[in-house]
N, C-alpha and C positions, 0 to 999 in steps of 0.2 A: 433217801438216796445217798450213797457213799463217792467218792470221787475218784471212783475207779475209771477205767477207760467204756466199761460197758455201761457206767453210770451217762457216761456224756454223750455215748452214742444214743442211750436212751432217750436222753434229756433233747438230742437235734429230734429224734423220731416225735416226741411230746411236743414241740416246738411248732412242727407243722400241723398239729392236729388243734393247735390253739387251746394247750393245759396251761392254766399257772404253777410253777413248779418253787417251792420257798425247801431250805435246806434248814431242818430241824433234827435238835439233838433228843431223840426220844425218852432220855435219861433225865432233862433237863424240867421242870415244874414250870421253870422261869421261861425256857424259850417255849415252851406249849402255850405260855398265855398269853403269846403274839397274837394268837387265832383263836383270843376269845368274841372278838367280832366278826369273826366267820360261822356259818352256817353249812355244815355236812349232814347230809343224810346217811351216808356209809360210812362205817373204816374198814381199810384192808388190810389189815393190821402184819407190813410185809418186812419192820423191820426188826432183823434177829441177827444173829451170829450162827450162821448155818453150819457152818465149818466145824463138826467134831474135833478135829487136830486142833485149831484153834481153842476153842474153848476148854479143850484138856490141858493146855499149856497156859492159860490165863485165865483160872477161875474164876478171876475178881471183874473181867472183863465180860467171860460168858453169862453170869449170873447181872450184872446191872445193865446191860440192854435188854435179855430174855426175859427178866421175869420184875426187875424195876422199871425197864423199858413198856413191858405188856400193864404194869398195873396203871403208868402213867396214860397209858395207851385208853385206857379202860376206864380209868377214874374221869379222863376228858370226857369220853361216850356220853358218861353220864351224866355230866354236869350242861350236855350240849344235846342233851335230846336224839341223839345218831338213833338214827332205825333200823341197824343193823349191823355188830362188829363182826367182820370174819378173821376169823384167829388161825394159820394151819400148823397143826403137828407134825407128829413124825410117827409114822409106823414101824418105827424101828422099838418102840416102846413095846411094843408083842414078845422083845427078850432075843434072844443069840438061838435058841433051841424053842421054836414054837412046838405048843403040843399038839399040832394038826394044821394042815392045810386044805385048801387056801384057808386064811384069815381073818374072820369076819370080827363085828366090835365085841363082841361078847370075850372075847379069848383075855386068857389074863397077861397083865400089863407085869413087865420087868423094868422101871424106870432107873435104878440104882447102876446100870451097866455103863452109864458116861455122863461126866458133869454136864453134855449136852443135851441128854434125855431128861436126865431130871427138872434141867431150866427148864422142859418142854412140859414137862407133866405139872409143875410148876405153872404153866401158864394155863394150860386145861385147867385146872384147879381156880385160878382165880377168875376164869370165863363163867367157871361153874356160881360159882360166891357171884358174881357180878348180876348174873343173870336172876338167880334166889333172893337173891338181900334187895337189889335194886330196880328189877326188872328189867335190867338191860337185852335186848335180846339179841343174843349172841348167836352165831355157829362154828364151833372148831372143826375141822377135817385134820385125819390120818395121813400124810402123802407118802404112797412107797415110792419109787424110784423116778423123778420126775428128770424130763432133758427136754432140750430146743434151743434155738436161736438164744446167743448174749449169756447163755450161762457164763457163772464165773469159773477162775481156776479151780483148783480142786478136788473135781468132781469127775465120777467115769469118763462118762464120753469128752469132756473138756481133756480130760487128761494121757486117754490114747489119740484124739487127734493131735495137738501142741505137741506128744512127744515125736510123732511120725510125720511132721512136718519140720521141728525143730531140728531132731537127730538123726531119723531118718530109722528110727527101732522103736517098737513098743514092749517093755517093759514093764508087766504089773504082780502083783503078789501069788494070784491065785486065781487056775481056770475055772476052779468048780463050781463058786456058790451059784445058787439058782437068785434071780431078782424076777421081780415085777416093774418093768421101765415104762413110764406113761408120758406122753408128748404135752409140754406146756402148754399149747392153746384149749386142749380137751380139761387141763387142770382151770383153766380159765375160766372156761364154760361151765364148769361144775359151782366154781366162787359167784358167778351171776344166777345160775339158777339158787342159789346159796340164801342171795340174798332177795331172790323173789318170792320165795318159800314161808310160809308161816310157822314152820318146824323150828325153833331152838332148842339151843344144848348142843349135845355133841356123846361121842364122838359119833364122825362117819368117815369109811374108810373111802379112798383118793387112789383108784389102781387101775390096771390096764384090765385086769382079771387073766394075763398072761404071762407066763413064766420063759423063762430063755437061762442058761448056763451063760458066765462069763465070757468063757472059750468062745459059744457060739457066736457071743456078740461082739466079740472082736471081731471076728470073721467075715459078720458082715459091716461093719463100719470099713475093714481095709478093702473089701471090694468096691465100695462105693468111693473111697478113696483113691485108688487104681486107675477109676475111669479120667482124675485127674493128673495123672501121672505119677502118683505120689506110691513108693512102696519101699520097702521096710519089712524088719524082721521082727519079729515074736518073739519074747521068752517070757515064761512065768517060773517065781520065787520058791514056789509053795510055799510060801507063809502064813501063818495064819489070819484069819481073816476078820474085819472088825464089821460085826453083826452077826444074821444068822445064816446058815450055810443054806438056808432056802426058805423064801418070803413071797410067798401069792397072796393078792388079796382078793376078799372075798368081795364084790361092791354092790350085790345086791338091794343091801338098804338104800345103797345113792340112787338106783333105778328107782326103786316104790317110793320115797321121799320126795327127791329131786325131777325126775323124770329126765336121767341124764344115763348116757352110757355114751363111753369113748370112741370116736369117729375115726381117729388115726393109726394104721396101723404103724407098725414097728420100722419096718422099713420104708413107709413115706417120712415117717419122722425122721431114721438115719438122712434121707436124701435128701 
């Protein structure tokens, strides 16, 4: 946990549920081996540098949480008998220009497109190694487009609501790419089926298996926004766009593995 403000709202919601919550630097050898008298049976292994921009502007930063972060991550597992790491990627690794849609794990991986994909591929890799060399058993998941409650800044839907509440305009690059947006609790639900599963390895892709145009999902986040009085004008940049200009995933394997498929549709999630 970081100590942002959605950290501390976190941290009151964990509070009343009765979690112990200790603030560790996942980079650190030394502060891991506070909790060498502790006993976990999982990790969830959630802490990264998510933020593409970020990590294009500080290599040195992306790369020692993402992938010094995940080994420390991983080397504890082992040394502590964990029954299950779950690790998530990023489907954005499928490359800028998939050669078909939707997306399933087979499709070839382009990791060289952002110092943040690579930390990611990076970490698959050492899931992989962890799992072969040591028996650790791991699962990584693919995630396309995830949103919900407490996102941080950054991010689509964070970043048209904050502007049309702050300015009272949304303003983004580009109406056209296609996504696949999946609601956080369903992403949830896949990490427990995840790790009730006797399946390891990876990958498995993390999707809604629906696709939506930017344009259109503006569209409907300001209707739903309207109902609170909130409205605001539109424009887009056309500029180009960082990923691929359309990303479905395919998530069948999550069904026959997992026995999981997404509960939420698109607009309960917006509301």
């Amino acid at each position: 946990l970081g100590h942002s403000l959605g950290s501390v709202i976190a941290l009151k919601v964990l509070e009343k549920l009765n979690v112990k919550v200790h603030f560790v630097d996942v980079t650190s050898q030394r502060q891991l081996e506070y909790f060498n008298k502790e006993c976990f049976d999982v990790i969830f292994h959630m802490a990264a540098i998510a933020n593409q921009i970020v990590c294009e502007n500080n290599y040195e930063l992306g790369f020692k949480v993402n992938v010094q972060g995940t080994f420390n991550m991983l080397n504890y597992a082992v040394k502590h008998n964990v029954k299950k790491f779950i690790f998530p990627s990023a489907a954005s690794l499928y490359g800028r220009y998939p050669k078909y849609v939707p997306v399933d794990e087979n499709h070839p991986i382009d990791p060289i497109d952002s110092v943040y994909l690579i930390t990611k591929r990076f970490g698959e890799i050492l899931c992989d190694t962890f799992y072969q060399k040591h028996g650790l058993p791991v699962l990584y998941f693919r995630l396309f487009n995830t949103f919900g409650e407490r996102q941080g800044p950054g991010y689509l839907f964070t970043t048209i609501i904050s502007q049309a509440i702050k300015n009272g305009c949304i303003e983004l690059w580009n109406d056209k790419p296609v996504r696949d947006f999946i609601y956080v609790k369903d992403i949830i639900d896949a990490f427990i089926k995840g790790v009730e599963t006797k399946f390891c390895g990876g990958p498995i892709n993390l999707g809604s298996g629906k696709e939506i145009s930017i344009g259109e999902l503006v569209k409907k986040i300001v209707n739903a926004l309207e109902s609170y009085d909130i409205r605001h004008e539109i424009s887009f940049l056309n500029k180009e766009v960082i990923g691929p200009m359309r990303l479905l995933c395919d998530n069948t394997k999550d069904q026959r593995l997992l026995n999981w498929t997404p509960k939420t549709p698109l607009q309960e999630g917006i509301e």
